[in-house]
N, C-alpha and C positions, 0 to 999 in steps of 0.2 A: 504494500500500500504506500502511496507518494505521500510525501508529505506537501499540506498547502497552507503557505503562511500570511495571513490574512491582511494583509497592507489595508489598513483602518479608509475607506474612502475607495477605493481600487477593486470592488468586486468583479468579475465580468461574469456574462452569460456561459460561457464556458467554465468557470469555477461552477457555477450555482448547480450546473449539470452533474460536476463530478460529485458534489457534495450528496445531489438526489439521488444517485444512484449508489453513494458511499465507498468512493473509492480513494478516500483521501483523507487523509490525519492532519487534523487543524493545529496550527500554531499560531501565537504571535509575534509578532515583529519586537525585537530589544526599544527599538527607537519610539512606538508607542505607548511605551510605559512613562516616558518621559512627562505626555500629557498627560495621562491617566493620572496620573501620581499630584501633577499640578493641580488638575481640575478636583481632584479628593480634598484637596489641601483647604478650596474654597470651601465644602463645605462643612467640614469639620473646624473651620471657624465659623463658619453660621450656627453649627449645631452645639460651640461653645460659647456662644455671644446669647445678646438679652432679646436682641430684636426678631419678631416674628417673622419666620420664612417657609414660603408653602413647601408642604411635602418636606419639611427638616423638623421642624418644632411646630407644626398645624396638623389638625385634622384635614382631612378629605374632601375634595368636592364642595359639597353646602355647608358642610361641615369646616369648612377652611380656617375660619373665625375664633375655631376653639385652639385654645394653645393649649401646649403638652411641656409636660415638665422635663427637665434633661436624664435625669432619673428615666425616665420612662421611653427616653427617645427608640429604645431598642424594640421595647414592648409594642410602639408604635408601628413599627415596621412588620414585623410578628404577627400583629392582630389584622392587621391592613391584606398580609397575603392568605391568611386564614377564612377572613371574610369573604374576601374575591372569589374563594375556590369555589362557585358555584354552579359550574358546568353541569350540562345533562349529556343524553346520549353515546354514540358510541367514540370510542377512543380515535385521536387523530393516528392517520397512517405512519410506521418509521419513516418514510422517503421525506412526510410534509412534518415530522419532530424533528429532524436532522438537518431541513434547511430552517428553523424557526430559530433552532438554538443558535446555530451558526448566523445568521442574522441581526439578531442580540449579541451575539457577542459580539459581529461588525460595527453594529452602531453603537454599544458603551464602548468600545476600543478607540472611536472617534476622540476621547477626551474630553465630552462634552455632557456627561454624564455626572460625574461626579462621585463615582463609587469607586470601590479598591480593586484590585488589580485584580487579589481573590476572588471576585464576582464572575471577572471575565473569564480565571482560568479556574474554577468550578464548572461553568460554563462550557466548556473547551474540552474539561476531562471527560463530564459523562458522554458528549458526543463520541469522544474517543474510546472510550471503553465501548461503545456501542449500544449503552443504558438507553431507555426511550420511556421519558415522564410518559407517565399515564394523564394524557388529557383530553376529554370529553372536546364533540365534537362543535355544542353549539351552546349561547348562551355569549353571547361577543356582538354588540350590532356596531363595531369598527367607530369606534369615539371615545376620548378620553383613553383609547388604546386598546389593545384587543386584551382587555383585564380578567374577564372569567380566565381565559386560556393561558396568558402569560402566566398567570395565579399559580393556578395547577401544576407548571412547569416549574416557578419557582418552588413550591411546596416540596415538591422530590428534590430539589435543590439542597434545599436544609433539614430533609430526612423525614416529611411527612406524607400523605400522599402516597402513591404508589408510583411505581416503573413497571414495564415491558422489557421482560430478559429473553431475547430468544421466543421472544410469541407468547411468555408465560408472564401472568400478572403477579406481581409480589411488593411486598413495602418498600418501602423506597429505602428506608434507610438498611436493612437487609440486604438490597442492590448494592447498595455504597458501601456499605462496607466488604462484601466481596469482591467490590473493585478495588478497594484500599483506596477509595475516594472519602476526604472527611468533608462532613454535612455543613452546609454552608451555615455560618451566624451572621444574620445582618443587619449592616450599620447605619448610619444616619444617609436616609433618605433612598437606599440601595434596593427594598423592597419597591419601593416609589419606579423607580425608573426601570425597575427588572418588568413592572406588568407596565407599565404606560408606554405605547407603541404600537406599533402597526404589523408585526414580525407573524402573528399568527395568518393574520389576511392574506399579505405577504404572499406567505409559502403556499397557500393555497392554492395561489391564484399564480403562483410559477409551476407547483407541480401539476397545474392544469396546462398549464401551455408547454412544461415538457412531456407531459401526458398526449395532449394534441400532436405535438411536429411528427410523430409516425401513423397517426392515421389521418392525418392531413395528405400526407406525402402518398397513402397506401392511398386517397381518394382521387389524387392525381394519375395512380397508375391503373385507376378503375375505369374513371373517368375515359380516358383514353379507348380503354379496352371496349367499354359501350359505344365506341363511334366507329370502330370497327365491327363489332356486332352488329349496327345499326346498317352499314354500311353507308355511314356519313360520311359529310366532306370534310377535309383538312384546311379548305379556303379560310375558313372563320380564322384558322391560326396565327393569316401570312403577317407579320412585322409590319408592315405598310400599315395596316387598319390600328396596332395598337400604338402606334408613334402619334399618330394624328391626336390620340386621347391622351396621351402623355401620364396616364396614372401607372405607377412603378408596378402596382402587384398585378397588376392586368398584363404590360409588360412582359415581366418574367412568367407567370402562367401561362400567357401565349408561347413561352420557350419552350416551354418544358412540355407541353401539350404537342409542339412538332418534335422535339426530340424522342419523346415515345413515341410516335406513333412513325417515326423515319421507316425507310427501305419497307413498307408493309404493302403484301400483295392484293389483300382486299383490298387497301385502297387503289392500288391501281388497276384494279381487276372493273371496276367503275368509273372510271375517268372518261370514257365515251359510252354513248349511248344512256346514260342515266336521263330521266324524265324528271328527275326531282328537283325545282330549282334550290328549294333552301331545306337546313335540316330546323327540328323544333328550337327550341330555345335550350332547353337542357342540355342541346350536344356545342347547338354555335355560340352560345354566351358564357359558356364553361369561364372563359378568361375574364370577362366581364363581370361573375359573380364570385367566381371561384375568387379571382382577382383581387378585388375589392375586398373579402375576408381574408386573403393575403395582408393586406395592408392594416386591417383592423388587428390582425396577431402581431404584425411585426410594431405596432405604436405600441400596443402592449405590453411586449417586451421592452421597450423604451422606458415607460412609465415604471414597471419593478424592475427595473434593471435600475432607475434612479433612486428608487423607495428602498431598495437592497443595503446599499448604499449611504443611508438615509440615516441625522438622528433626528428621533420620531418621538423622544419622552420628553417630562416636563414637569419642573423646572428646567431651563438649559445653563449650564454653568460654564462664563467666559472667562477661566483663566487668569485671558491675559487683563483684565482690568479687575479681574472679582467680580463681579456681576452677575448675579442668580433671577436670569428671567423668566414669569409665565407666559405662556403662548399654546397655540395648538397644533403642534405637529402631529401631535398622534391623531388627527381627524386624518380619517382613510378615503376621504371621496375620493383621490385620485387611484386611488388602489380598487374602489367600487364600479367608475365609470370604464377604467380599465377591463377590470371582471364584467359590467355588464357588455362591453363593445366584443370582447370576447365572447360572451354567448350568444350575439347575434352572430357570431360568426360561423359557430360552431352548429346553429341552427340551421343557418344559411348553408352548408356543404351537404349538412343531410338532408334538407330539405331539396335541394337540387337533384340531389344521390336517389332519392323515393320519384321523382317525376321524370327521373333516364329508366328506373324499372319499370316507370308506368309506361312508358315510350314503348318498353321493348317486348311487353307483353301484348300490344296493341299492334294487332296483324295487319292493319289498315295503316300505320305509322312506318315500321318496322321493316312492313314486307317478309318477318318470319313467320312460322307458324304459331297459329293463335297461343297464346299462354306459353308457348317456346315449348311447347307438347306436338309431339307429330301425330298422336293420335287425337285430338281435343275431342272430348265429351266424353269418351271412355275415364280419359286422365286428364283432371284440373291442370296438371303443371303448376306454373309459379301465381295460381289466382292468389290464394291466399300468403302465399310467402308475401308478396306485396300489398295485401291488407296489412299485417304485421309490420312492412315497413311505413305504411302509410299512420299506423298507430302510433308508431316513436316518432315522427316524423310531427304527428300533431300534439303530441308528450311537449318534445320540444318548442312547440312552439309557446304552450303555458310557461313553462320553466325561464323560457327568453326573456318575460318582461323584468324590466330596470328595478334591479331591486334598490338602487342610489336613489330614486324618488319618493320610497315608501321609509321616512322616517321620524321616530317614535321620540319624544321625550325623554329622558330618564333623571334619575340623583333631583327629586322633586320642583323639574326644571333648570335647574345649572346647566344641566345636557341637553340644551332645549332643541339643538341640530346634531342629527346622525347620521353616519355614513351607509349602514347596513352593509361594509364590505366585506364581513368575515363567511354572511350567507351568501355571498354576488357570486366568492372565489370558491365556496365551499359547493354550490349546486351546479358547481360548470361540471364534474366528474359524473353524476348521472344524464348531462348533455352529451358527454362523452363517450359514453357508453351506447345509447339509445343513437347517434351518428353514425359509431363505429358498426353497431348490429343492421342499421341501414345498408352501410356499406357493404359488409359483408353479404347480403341477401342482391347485392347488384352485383359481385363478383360472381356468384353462382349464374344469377342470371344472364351476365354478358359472356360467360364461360359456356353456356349453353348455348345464346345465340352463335358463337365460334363455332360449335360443331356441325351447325346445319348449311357451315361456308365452307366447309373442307372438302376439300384438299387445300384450298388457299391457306396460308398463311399469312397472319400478321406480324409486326416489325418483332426484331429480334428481343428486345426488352417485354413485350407484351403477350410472347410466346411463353419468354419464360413464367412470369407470371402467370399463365393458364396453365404451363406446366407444374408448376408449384402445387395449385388446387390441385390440380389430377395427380399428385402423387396420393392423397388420400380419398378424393372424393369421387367416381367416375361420374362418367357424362350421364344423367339423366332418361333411362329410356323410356321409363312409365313413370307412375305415380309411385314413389317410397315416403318412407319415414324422413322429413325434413329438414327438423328440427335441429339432429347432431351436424348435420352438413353445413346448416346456418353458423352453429356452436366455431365450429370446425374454422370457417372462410372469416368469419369476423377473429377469432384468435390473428390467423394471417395478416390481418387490418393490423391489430393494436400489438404484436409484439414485436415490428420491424422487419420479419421476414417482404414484405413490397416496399417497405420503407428502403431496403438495400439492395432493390434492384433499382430504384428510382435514382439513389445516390452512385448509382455505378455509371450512370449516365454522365461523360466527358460534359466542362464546361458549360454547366449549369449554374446560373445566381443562387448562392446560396438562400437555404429558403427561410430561416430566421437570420437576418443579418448580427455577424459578432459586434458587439460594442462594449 
């Protein structure tokens, strides 16, 4: 395992990657301690001075007003992560614990924190050990900071609460000390800035868009495969029509749209004599829609890729003059509108994906046999696989509305605006799911239309992908058992197998730009 040393401000998209996937032992840099140590320095002169300062010698929230005695400054932080712990359902995943922690720990490394070194490298060990706080899924509406969850995170911090060892739930401080990790104690104001933050949203809503880039990729090489099935044209692709619009994700999807679909004999098996002047919209606007939620993922990744990056808690402590300010970093709207433009997005690929299946079961459209059944009436074929798509397909379309507009009061109005980002980032994954099982139900089916064109084949790239299905699934001769096949071709979608034949393709725009 590599080690990755966290340069306080310097995260990129490819760190964040290695970290989801856990292949890398986090450090930090000698030369951020520097600050850290400064910015602790401020507040442990506030938390020995007379004068009231929030989150050091105040209560909470509405509660700001009451001071706390120095005596009790510790209790204060103690009772503060104890209160918060109030999450419900189920446990966040290791991939979205592992970038949360790691993300906390980027943003107090920043120096602007206020807290002790120890914070960060407590922080730092249970990721490395491999510990994963047990923390409930919801109970966070992204304001004042994603505080139920950070809570829970910090609670197994200091040995209360539970972890995740290997899939198994057990006490946290039982975890730590089988790690030979000791339980955090904390100090003035450290509790404060461990939950106030955006770091739970955050991870959500990266491990959805690194969740996406492989069945995004694998709809690109579906996509394709149905205009071949179709026995569409490749016109809609040429470069000339996407210049003229000049929008980048249409652009590069028009690339990548001719680069699968190169040296293919259907297509030139049609190049004369076709009666069809145009195809439906689902085959020639592919770059147009597809396009466009290119663009919505890749601003996305913009947005937490700066939030990553980001400190997010509050009070901020400047160092270099002393100065302990409130503000609201930790409001997550842009981490919200981010997560909602990504769920239109993710709507929008399967939405597109369910009306190229409807396309291709439609014998009047298609020119295949009804239902992509050679005997229809005897054998349905794909009627009902694409009712099923058409069901996720309007799943998503409830699931897609902005959840950034529906927000609630809370701390008996203090929190009078909220961002709702913690659910925006948290319900893109059964978007993803309900796309990917779309997709998978059009690989079947544009796999099917392929066989009723053979002997021709299609381009070298989209052969192989039909070969890939057909190492497990054969072609379709009557009516079978479904279901496992669906099971089957969507796996294919979401675990990268089309995702690398898509990336085997020479000089292609990368399709999440690094930054």
């Amino acid at each position: 395992m590599t080690t990755l040393c966290i340069e306080p401000g310097q995260l990129t998209l490819d760190h964040l990657k290695s970290i989801h996937a856990r292949v890398v032992h986090l450090s930090l840099p000698e030369a951020s301690r520097v600050t850290i140590r400064a910015s602790q320095q401020v507040v442990q002169r506030a938390a020995d001075g007379d004068a009231p300062v929030y989150g050091v010698n105040t209560g909470f929230g509405k509660l700001a007003n009451q001071r706390i005695s120095k005596a009790q400054l510790s209790t204060l932080q103690l009772n503060l992560i104890r209160s918060h712990s109030v999450g419900v359902g189920a446990p966040l995943a290791p991939e979205i614990m592992r970038l949360m922690m790691a993300l906390k720990a980027a943003s107090l490394a920043r120096g602007y924190s206020g807290v002790r070194e120890v914070v960060i490298d407590t922080l730092l060990a249970v990721h490395n050990a491999g510990l994963v706080p047990y923390v409930p899924s919801q109970g966070s509406v992204g304001a004042s900071g994603d505080l139920a969850p950070l809570a829970h995170m910090t609670l197994a911090l200091i040995g209360e609460g539970d972890m995740l060892v290997d899939g198994h739930r057990m006490p946290a401080l039982q975890a730590l000390q089988q790690a030979g990790i000791e339980p955090l104690q904390l100090g003035a104001k450290e509790g404060l800035a461990l939950i106030n933050g955006t770091q739970t949203s955050t991870a959500l809503a990266l491990h959805a868009l690194l969740s996406f880039e492989p069945v995004f990729e694998a709809a690109l090489v579906i996509g394709a495969l149905t205009v071949d099935a179709a026995r569409g044209s490749d016109g809609p692709f040429d470069p000339r029509i996407h210049a003229l619009r000049g929008q980048p994700g249409q652009i590069d999807v028009a690339q990548y749209y001719r680069a699968l679909l190169k040296g293919s004999s259907i297509r030139n098996s049609h190049l004369d004599g076709d009666d069809r002047v145009q195809d439906p919209y689902s085959l020639r606007c592919q770059p147009q829609v597809v396009g466009a939620c290119l663009d919505q993922l890749r601003h996305g990744a913009l947005v937490l890729l700066r939030e990553a990056n980001a400190v997010t808690d509050n009070p901020l402590v400047f160092f270099e003059d002393g100065a302990m300010i409130s503000g609201g970093n930790f409001h997550a709207e842009p981490v919200a509108l981010a997560a909602d433009g990504m769920a239109l997005a993710i709507a929008e690929v399967g939405a597109i994906a369910e009306r190229r299946i409807a396309m291709l079961i439609d014998s009047s459209v298609s020119r295949l046999p009804p239902f992509l059944t050679a005997d229809a009436g005897l054998n349905s074929g794909f009627m009902i696989a694409h009712v099923t798509a058409a069901a996720l397909a309007s799943e998503n379309k409830s699931l897609a509305h902005p959840a950034s507009v529906d927000s609630l009061p809370t701390s008996a109005n203090q929190e009078d605006h909220v961002s709702m980002a913690t659910f925006a980032a948290r319900r893109l994954q059964a978007m993803i799911s309900n796309t990917a099982n779309i997709l998978g139900i059009e690989l079947l089916a544009s796999a099917q239309g392929i066989e009723f064109l053979r002997p021709l084949q299609s381009s070298g790239a989209l052969e192989q992908a039909h070969a890939l299905l057909r190492q497990q699934i054969p072609a379709m001769a009557q009516d079978r058992y479904l279901a496992p096949d669906i099971e089957h071709a969507t796996t294919l979608v979401r675990n990268g197998s089309l995702s690398r034949i898509f990336r085997s393709l020479a000089g292609l725009p990368q399709l999440l730009i690094p930054v």
